[in-house]
Structures are given as structure tokens and as C-alpha cells.
C-alpha positions as CSV (number, residue, x, y, z in Angstrom):
1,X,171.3,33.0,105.6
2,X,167.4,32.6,105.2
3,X,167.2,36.4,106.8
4,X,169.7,37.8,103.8
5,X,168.0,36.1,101.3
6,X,164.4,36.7,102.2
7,X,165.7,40.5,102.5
8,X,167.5,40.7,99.5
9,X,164.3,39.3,97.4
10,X,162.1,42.0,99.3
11,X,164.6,44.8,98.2
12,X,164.6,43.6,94.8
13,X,160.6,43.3,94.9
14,X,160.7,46.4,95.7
15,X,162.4,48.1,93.1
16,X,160.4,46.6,90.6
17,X,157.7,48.1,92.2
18,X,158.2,51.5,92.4
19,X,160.1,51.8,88.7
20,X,155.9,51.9,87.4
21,X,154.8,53.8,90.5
22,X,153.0,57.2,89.4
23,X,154.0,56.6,86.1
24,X,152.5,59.5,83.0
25,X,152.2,57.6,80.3
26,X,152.1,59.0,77.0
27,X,153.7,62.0,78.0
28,X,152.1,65.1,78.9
29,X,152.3,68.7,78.4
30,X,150.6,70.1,81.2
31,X,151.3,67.8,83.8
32,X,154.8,66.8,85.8
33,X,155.1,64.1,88.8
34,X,154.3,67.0,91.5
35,X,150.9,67.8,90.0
36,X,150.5,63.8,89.7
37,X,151.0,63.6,93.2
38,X,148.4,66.4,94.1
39,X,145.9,65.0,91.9
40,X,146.7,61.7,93.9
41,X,146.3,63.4,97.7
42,X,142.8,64.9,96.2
43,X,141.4,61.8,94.6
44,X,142.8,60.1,98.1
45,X,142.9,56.5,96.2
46,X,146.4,56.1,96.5
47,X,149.1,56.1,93.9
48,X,148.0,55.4,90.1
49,X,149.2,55.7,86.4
50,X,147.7,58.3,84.1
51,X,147.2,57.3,80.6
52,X,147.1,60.0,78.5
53,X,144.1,59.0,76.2
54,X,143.3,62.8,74.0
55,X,145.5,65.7,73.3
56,X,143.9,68.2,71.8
57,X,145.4,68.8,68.8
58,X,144.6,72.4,66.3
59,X,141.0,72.0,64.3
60,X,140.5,69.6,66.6
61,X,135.8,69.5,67.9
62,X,134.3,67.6,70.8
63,X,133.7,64.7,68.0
64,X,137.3,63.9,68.7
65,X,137.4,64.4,72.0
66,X,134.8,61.9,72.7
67,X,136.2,59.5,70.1
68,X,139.0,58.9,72.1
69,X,137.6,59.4,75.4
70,X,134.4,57.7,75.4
71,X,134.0,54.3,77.8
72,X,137.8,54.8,79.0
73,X,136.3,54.7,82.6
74,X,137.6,57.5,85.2
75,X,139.3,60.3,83.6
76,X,140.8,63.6,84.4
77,X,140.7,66.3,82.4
78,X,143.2,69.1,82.5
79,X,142.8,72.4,80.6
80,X,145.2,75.3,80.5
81,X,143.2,78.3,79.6
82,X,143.0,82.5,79.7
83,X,141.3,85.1,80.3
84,X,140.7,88.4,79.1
85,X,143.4,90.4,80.6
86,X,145.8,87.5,80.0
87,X,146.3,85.4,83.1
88,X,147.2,81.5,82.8
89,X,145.4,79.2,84.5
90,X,145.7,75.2,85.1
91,X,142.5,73.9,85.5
92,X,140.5,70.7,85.1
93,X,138.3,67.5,86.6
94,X,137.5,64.4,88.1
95,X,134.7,62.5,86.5
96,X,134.5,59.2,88.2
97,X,132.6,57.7,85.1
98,X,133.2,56.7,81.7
99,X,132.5,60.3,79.4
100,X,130.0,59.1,76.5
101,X,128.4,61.2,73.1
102,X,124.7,60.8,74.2
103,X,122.7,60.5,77.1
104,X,122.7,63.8,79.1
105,X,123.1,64.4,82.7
106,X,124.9,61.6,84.6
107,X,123.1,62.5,88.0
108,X,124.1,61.1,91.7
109,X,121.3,61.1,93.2
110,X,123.4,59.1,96.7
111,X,125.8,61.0,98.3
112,X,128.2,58.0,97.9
113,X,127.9,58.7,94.3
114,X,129.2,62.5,94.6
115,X,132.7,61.5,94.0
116,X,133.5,63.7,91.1
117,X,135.6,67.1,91.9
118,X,137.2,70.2,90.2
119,X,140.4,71.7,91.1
120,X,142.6,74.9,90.3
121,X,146.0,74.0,90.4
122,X,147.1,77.4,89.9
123,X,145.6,78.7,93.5
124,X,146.1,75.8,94.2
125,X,142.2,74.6,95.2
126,X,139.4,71.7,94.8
127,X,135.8,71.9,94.5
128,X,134.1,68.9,94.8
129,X,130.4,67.8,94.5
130,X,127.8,69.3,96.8
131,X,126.0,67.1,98.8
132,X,122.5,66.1,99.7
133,X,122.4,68.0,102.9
134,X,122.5,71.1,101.2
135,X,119.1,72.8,101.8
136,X,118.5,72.1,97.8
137,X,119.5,68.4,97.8
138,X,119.9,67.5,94.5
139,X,121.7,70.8,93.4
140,X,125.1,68.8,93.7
141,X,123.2,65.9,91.7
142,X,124.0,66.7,88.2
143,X,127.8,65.4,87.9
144,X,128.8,65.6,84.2
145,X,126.6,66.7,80.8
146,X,127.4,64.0,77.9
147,X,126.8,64.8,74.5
148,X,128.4,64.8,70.9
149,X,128.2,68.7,70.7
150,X,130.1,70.0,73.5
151,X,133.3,69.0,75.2
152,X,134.0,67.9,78.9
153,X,130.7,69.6,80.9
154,X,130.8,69.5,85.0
155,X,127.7,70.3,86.6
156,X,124.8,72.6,85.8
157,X,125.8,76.1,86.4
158,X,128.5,74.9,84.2
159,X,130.8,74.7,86.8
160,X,133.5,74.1,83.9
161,X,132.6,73.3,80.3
162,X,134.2,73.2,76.9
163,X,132.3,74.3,74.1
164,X,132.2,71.8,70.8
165,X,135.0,74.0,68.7
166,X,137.2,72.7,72.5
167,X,138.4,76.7,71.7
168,X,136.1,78.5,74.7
169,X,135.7,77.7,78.5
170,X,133.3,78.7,80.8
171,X,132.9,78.9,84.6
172,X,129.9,79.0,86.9
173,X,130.1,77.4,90.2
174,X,126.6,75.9,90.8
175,X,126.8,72.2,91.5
176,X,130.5,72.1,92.9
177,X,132.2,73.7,95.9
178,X,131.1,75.9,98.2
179,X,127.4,77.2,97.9
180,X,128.3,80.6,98.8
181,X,130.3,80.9,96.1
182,X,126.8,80.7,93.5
183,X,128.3,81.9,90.3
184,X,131.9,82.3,90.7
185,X,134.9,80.8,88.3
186,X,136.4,77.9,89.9
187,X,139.0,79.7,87.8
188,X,139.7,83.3,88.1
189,X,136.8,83.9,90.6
190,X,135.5,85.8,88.6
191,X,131.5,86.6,88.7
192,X,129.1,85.6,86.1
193,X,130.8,82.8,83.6
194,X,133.4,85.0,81.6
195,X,135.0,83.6,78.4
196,X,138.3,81.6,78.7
197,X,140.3,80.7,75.8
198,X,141.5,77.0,76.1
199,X,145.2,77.0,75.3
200,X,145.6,73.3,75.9
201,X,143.8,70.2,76.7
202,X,144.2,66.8,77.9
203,X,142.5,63.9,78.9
204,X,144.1,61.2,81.3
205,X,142.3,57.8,82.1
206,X,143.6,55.8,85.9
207,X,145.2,52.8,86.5
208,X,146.2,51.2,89.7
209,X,150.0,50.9,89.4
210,X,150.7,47.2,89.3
211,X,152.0,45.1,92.0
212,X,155.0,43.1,91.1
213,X,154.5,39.5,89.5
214,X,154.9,36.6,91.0
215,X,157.4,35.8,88.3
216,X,159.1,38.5,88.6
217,X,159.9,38.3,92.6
218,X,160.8,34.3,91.8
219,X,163.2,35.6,89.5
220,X,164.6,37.9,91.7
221,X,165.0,35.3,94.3
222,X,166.4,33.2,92.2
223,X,168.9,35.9,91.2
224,X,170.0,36.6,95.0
225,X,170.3,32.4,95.3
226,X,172.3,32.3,92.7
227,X,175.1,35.6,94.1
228,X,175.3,34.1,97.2
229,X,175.8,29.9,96.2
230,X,179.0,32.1,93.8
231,X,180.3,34.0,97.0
232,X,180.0,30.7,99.2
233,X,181.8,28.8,96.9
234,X,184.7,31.8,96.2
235,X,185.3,31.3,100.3
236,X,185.2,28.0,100.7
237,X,187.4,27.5,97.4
């Protein structure tokens, strides 16, 4: 009997659990639960919620981007953008700190620190920072640019950065990736920072989805008690 409902309070448990698991809250119009889960495998932290914290919305300048995502903590940002003959691309970034109006270069001078990464979901491909073994050690240093005037900024090529109007992207593949690559677009691959009009933007801070409560698996225990004292008394009634 203990085995039945010590199992049946796990199952329940359970349940509870995984209804919040992965969860996109605030909706999203660039991202679905597969592209979650890839973000999930890169980032290699497990499973998390993504909040959606900025959408960019028509008129909309970096003012309001960092109004809303300034001190939110560790953030992706997903773009959808195109290029000059017309091809769609899914793009975006990893930025392991808080996104703030002033203070420049956020720079990683430990390779511990090099945590932040780009990827392509279109190719599907990541990029991630370069680290201090490269024969120019502190070339993968510079991890985001923070200030009022532009948008989301990765690296110093750019490697990938909104202008302030949140209208234009650029791509030059500097800090990020592979150093062969010198100059490319993580997006297109194309050579020397082309243009992209941005088509869409969002912004997602993480959360560790929650472990059930402690009130919640007593109540669920309580719940299986309570089935099993009405099926007892059913037989022996």
C-alpha cells in the first residue's frame, strides 16, 4: 500500500512539474517549443522559461529597447532580418549579462567569463566567444557594446548589431566563432558587413523552470490518501 501511494504522489509530482517546463511566456512571434529546445541544447543549462521582456513594435528606437531590457539579467535576443536579394533569416544572441544604456564594452577578460554566443537558426549554426588561446587573446574579450544609441551590439567587428532606429543589422564576425571566418555574416556569410533589414525583434530574459512546491506534492498526497481510504471502504462495505 505504502508502494502505491508513494508512486502515485511521484506521478502526480510529476505532472505538475512538467505543465511549466519550457514554458514561452508572453507569447512569441519568432519562436516555437523546437527552437526553445535548440536554444536549450546550445546554452547546455538545462530546461528554462523564456520571458518575453521587448517586442519591437513600429517607430519603435533603441530607447525602448533598453527601457525594457535593461537589468533583466541573461537575455536572448532573436531578430528576423533580410537581405538584399530577399532571403529570410532567424538570427540572434546570448548575452549572459544584464544589457544596460551606458557603460560601453562589457569585456571577459577570463575565459570562464566567454559564455556569450550567436547562432543562426536558419543554417542551423552557433558562434560563440573566442577564447584566450587564440594567438590575439583578448580578441574574443569584448562580449557586448551598451549604450542608449544603438540596439543589441555583440562583439567588436560587430559580430551582430542593431542600429538605434532597431530598422538595420549588420554582420562582421570578429570576436565570435571561428577566426578564419574574419569578416563574414554570422548570417548570410556574406563578406564585409552588408545591410540587413530587421523584420522582427524580440528580447527573452531565463528562468529556471520551477520545481514543484512542497505544498503542492502534500496536496497531491493527500489527494491519492484520500482515493484510496474511498476504494477501501467501497470493498470492505
Amino acid at each position: 500500500m505504502k508502494t502505491i501511494i508513494a508512486a502515485g504522489i511521484l506521478a502526480l509530482a510529476g505532472i505538475a512539474g512538467s505543465a511549466t517546463a519550457g514554458d514561452i511566456i508572453g507569447g512569441s512571434n519568432l519562436l516555437d517549443a523546437g527552437r526553445q529546445a535548440q536554444l536549450e541544447r546550445w546554452l547546455g543549462a538545462g530546461e528554462f522559461n523564456l520571458n518575453n521582456v521587448y517586442t519591437r513594435e513600429t517607430g519603435d528606437t533603441s530607447v525602448d529597447f533598453h527601457a525594457a531590457a535593461n537589468g533583466k539579467g541573461a537575455t536572448f535576443t532573436l531578430l528576423e532580418v533580410s537581405n538584399s536579394v530577399g532571403e529570410s533569416f532567424l538570427v540572434g544572441g546570448y548575452n549572459p549579462q544584464s544589457w544596460d544604456s551606458s557603460g560601453g564594452w562589457h569585456t571577459t577578460e577570463r575565459d570562464w567569463q566567454r559564455t556569450a554566443f550567436l547562432f543562426n537558426f536558419t543554417e542551423p549554426a552557433v558562434y560563440r566567444q573566442l577564447l584566450s588561446s587564440y594567438v590575439l587573446p583578448s580578441q574574443g574579450q569584448f562580449q557586448t557594446f551598451n549604450s542608449a544609441g544603438v540596439g543589441p551590439m555583440f562583439g567588436v567587428g560587430p559580430d551582430l548589431v542593431v542600429t538605434g532606429n532597431l530598422d538595420t543589422a549588420l554582420s562582421w564576425q570578429l570576436s565570435y566563432g571561428n577566426p578564419l571566418d574574419e569578416g563574414m555574416s554570422i548570417v548570410d556569410r556574406s563578406i564585409g558587413g552588408q545591410a540587413l533589414r530587421v523584420d522582427g525583434m524580440e528580447v527573452f530574459s531565463i528562468s529556471p523552470v520551477p520545481e514543484p512546491a512542497s505544498t503542492a506534492m502534500l496536496l497531491a498526497g493527500i489527494g491519492v490518501l484520500g482515493l484510496i481510504a474511498r476504494r477501501k471502504r467501497r470493498l470492505l462495505g
